[in-house]
C-alpha positions in Angstrom: 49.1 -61.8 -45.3 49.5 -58.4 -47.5 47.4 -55.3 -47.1 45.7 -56.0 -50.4 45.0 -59.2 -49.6 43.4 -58.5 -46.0 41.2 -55.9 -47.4 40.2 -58.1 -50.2 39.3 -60.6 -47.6 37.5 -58.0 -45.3 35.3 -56.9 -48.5 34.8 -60.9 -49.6 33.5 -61.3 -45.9 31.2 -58.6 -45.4 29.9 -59.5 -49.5 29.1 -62.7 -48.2 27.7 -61.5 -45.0 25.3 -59.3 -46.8 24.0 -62.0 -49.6 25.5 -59.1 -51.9 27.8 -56.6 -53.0 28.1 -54.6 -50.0 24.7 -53.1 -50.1 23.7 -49.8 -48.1 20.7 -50.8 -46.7 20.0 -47.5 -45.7 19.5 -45.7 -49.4 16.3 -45.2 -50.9 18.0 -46.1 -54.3 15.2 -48.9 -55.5 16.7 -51.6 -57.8 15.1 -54.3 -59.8 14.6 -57.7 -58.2 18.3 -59.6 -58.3 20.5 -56.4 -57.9 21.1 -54.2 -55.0 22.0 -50.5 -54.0 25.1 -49.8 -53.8 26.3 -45.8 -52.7 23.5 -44.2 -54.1 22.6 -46.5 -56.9 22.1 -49.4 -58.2 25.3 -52.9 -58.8 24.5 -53.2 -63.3 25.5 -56.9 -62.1 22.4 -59.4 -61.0 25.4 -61.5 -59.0 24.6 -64.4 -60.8 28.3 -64.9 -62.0 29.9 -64.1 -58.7 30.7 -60.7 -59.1 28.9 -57.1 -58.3 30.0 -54.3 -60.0 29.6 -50.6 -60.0 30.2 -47.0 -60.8 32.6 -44.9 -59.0 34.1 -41.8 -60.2 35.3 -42.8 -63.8 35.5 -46.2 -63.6 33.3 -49.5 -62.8 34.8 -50.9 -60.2 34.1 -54.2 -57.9 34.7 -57.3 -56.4 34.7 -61.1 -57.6 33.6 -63.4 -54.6 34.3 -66.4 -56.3 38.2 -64.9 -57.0 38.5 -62.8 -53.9 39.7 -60.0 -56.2 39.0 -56.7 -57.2 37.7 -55.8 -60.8 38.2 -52.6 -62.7 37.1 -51.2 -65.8 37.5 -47.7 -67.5 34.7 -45.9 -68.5 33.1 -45.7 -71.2 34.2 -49.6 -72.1 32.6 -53.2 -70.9 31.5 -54.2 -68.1 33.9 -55.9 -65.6 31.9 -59.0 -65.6 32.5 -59.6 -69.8 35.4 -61.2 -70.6 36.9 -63.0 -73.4 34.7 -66.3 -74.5 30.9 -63.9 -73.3 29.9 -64.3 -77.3 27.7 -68.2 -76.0 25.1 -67.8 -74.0 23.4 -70.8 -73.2 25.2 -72.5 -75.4 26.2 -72.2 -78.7 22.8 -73.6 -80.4 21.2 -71.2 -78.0 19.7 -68.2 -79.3 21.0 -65.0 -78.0 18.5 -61.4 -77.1 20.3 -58.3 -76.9 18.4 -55.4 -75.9 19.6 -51.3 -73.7 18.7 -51.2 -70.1 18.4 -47.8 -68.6 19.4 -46.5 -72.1 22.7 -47.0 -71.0 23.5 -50.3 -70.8 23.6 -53.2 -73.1 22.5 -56.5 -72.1 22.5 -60.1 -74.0 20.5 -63.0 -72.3 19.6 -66.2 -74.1 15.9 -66.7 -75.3 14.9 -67.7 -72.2 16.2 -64.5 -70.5 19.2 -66.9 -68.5 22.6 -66.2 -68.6 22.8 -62.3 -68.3 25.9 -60.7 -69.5 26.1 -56.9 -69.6 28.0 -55.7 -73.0 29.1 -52.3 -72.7 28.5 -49.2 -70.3 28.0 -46.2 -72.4 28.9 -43.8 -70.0 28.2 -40.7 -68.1 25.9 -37.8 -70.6 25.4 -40.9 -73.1 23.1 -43.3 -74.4 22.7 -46.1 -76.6 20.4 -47.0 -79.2 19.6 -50.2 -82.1 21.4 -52.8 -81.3 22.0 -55.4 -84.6 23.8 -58.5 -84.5 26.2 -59.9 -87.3 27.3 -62.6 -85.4 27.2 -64.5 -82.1 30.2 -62.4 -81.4 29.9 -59.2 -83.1 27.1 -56.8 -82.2 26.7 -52.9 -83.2 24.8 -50.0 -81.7 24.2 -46.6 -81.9 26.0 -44.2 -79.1 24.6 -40.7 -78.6 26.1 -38.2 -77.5 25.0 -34.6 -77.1 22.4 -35.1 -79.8 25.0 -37.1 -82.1 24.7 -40.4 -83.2 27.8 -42.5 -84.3 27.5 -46.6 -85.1 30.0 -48.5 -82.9 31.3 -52.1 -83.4 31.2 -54.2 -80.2 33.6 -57.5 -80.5 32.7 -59.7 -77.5 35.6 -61.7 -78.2 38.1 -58.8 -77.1 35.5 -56.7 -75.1 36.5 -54.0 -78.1 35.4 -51.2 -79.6 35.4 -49.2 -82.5 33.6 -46.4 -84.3 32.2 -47.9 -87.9 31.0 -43.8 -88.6 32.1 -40.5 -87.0 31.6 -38.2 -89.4 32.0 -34.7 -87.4 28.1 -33.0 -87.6 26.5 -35.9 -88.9 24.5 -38.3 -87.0 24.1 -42.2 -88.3 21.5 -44.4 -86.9 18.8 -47.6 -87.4 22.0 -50.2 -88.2 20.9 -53.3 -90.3 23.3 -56.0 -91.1 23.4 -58.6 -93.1 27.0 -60.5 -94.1 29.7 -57.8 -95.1 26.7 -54.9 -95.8 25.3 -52.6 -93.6 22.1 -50.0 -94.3 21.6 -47.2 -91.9 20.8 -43.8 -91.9 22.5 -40.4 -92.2 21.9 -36.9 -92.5 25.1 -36.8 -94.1 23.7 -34.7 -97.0 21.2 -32.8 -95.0 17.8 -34.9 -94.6 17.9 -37.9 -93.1 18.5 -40.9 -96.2 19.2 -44.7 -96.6 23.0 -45.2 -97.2 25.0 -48.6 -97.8 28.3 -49.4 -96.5 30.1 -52.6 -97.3 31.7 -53.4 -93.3 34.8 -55.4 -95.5 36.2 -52.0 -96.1 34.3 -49.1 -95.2 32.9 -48.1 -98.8 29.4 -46.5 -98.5 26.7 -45.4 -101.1 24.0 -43.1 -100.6 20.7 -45.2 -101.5 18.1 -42.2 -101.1 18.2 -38.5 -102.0 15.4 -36.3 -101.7 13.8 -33.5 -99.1 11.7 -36.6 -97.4 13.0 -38.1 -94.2 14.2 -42.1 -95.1 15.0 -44.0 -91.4 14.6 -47.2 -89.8 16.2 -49.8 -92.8 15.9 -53.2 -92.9 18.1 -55.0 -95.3 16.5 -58.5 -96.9 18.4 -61.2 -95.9 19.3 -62.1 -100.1 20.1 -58.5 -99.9 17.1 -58.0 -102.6 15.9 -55.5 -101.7 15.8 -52.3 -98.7 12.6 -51.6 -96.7 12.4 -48.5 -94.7 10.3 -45.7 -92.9 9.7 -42.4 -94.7 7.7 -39.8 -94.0 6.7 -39.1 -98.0 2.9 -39.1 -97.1 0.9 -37.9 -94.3 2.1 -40.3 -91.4 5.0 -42.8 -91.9 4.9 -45.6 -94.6 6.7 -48.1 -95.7 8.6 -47.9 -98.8 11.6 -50.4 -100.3 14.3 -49.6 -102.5 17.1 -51.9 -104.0 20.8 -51.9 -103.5 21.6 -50.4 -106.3 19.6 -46.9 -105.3 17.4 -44.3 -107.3 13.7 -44.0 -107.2 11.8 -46.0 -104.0 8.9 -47.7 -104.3 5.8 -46.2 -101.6 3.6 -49.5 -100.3 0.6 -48.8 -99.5 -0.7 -52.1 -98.2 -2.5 -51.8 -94.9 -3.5 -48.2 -95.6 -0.9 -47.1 -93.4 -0.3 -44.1 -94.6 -3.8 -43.0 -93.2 -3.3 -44.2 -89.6 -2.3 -41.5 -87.0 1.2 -43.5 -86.4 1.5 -45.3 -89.4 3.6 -48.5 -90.0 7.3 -48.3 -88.5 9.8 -50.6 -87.5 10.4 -52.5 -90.3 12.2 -56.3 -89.4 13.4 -58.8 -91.5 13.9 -62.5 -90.0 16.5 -64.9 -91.1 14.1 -67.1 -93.0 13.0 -63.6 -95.0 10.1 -62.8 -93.2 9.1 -59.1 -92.6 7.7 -57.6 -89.8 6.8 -54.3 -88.6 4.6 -52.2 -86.3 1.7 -50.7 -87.5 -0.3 -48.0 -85.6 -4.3 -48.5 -84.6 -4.6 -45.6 -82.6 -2.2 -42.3 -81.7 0.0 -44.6 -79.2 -0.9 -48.4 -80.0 0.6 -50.6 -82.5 0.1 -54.2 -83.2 2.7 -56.7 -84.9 2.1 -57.5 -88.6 3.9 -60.4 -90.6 4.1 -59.7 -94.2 4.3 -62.4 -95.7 0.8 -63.6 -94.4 -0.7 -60.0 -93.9 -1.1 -61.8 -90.5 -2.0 -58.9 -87.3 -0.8 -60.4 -84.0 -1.3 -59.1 -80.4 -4.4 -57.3 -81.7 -6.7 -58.3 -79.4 -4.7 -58.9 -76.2 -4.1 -55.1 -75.3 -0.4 -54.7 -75.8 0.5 -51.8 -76.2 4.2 -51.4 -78.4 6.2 -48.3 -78.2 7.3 -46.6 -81.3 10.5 -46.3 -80.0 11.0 -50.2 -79.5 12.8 -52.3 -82.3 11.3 -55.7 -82.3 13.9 -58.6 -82.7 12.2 -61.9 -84.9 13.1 -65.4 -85.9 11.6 -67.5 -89.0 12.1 -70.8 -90.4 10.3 -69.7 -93.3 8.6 -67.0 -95.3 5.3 -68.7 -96.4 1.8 -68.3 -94.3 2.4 -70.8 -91.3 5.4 -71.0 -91.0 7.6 -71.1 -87.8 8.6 -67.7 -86.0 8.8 -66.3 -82.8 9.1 -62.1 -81.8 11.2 -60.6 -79.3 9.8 -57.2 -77.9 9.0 -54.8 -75.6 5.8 -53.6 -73.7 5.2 -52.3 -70.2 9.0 -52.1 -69.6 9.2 -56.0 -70.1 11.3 -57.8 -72.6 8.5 -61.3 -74.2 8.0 -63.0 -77.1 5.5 -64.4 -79.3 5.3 -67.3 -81.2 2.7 -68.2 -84.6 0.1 -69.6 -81.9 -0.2 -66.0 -80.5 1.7 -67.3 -77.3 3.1 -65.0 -75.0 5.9 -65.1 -72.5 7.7 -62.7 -70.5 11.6 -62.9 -71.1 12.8 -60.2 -68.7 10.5 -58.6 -66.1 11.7 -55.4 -64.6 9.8 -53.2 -62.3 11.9 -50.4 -62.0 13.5 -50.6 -65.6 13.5 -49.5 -68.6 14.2 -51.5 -71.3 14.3 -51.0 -75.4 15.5 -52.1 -78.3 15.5 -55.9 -78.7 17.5 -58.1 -81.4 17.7 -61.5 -81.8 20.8 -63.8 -82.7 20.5 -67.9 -83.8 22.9 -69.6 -86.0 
């Protein structure tokens, strides 16, 4: 037996002796249920694919039980549990939640919160923000670092990376897809405003100009229209603006432009339904659905935080129809459905999570 292979057998048995991945039980490190400490921290794996994983130096390193091999990744890069073929989850009618754990790492589950694969490790001194699918496979986000914000491309097919903008001193955010286009923000030209790129080959138009702040877009799925957060009035409103740019139209349904908070978060759904969080008090919001002026959650006492992108779903756009919302309150990832159901996805104690999407073919 070689060296390597007797150490990798000593570390398989004392994994499997532990029910883990080699856990010190003597930290104070406290993990959310499924995981374990590990040197001072916490495995990002749950186990539930055989391997535990974790951060050493510059590198996530760890062990597959079910191989009897070491893993290694380089940081900042994927996770050394995603591998070519991650983009199903559940199967390829499933639906697919991506949302940042710890603000560092992003996660995908299916829409029943099985099937955990972690994405992509940000790294040490950085952060990530907005994720938006395209596809099953493709996914971007927003990296931060020291106060910058770049959009990166994810290809879970390769486990890949790229920068979509890194424009030195500027800082892009809010990602919203739909086919070949992209809107997003910039403060390319000073004040944050709506720009449009077309992802097919990099080509990007500037959609709002003005002293106002423009953030947060959300492209209709026909590509109609734009609808976004700006901060025009006295707290933020809604306002939409089409693809070709110029003037933007204010809306001033809801009177949100009077509540401390305002309306934020603008969503679109794939059937063309719009949702958004509007605020009823200095640090509450409530769901509304556009296209029945329908408030949801109003009267259960969730409480939605405004830095929280809500994910959605719709087989159609007229009052009644089929939907169901992905979110996040009191650290949890649930959903809701038209009957005003709720459901915990993903329950986490100890965790942070933000920023939920939502992915079905």
């Amino acid at each position: 037996m070689t060296l390597n292979k007797l150490v990798s057998s000593l570390f398989l048995a004392a994994a499997l002796s532990l029910g883990s991945c080699g856990a010190d039980e003597s930290t104070s490190v406290q993990c959310k249920q499924g995981r374990v400490p590990y040197q001072g921290q916490c495995c990002p794996d749950d186990n539930s694919n055989g391997i535990c994983d974790w951060i050493e130096g510059d590198a996530i390193v760890g062990h597959d039980i079910q191989e009897d091999a070491a893993v290694k990744s380089d940081l900042p890069g994927v996770a050394a549990d995603t591998a070519a073929g991650s983009e199903t989850s559940g199967g390829n009618n499933s639906g697919k939640l991506a949302y940042i754990e710890d603000q560092q790492i992003l996660v995908s589950v299916d829409e029943n919160g099985n099937n955990r694969k972690e994405l992509y490790f940000a790294g040490i001194g950085k952060t990530i923000q907005t994720p938006e699918w395209r596809s099953a496979s493709d996914i971007y986000f927003v990296l931060v670092e020291n106060g910058k914000r770049d959009i990166l491309h994810l290809d879970l097919s390769s486990g890949q990376t790229e920068n979509i903008t890194n424009t030195p001193n500027v800082s892009e955010q809010d990602p919203s897809i739909q086919g070949q286009y992209m809107v997003y923000a910039s403060d390319e030209q000073g004040s944050l405003d709506i720009w449009l790129m077309d992802l097919s080959n990099g080509q990007k138009k500037r959609l709002t100009s003005g002293p106002e702040q423009e953030y947060q877009p959300a492209l209709a799925p026909d590509l109609s229209e734009v609808i976004f957060v700006t901060n025009a009035n006295v707290e933020p409103q809604l306002a939409s603006v089409n693809l070709s740019g110029g003037d933007y139209n204010l809306w001033y349904q809801d009177d949100c432009h009077w509540y401390p908070g305002g309306c934020i978060k603008p969503t679109f759904s794939k059937g063309g339904s719009l949702f958004y969080l509007k605020a009823i008090n200095s640090d509450r919001y409530v769901i509304v659905n556009n296209s029945c002026s329908a408030t949801l959650l109003e009267n259960m006492d969730s409480d939605f935080a405004d830095n929280s992108k809500i994910g959605s779903t719709s087989k159609g756009i007229a009052c009644g129809s089929t939907f169901q919302i992905f979110y996040i309150t009191q650290k949890d990832v649930r959903s809701i459905d038209e009957h005003e159901f709720e459901k915990i996805i993903i329950k986490t104690p100890f965790v942070d999570e933000t920023d939920v999407t939502f992915w079905k073919d």
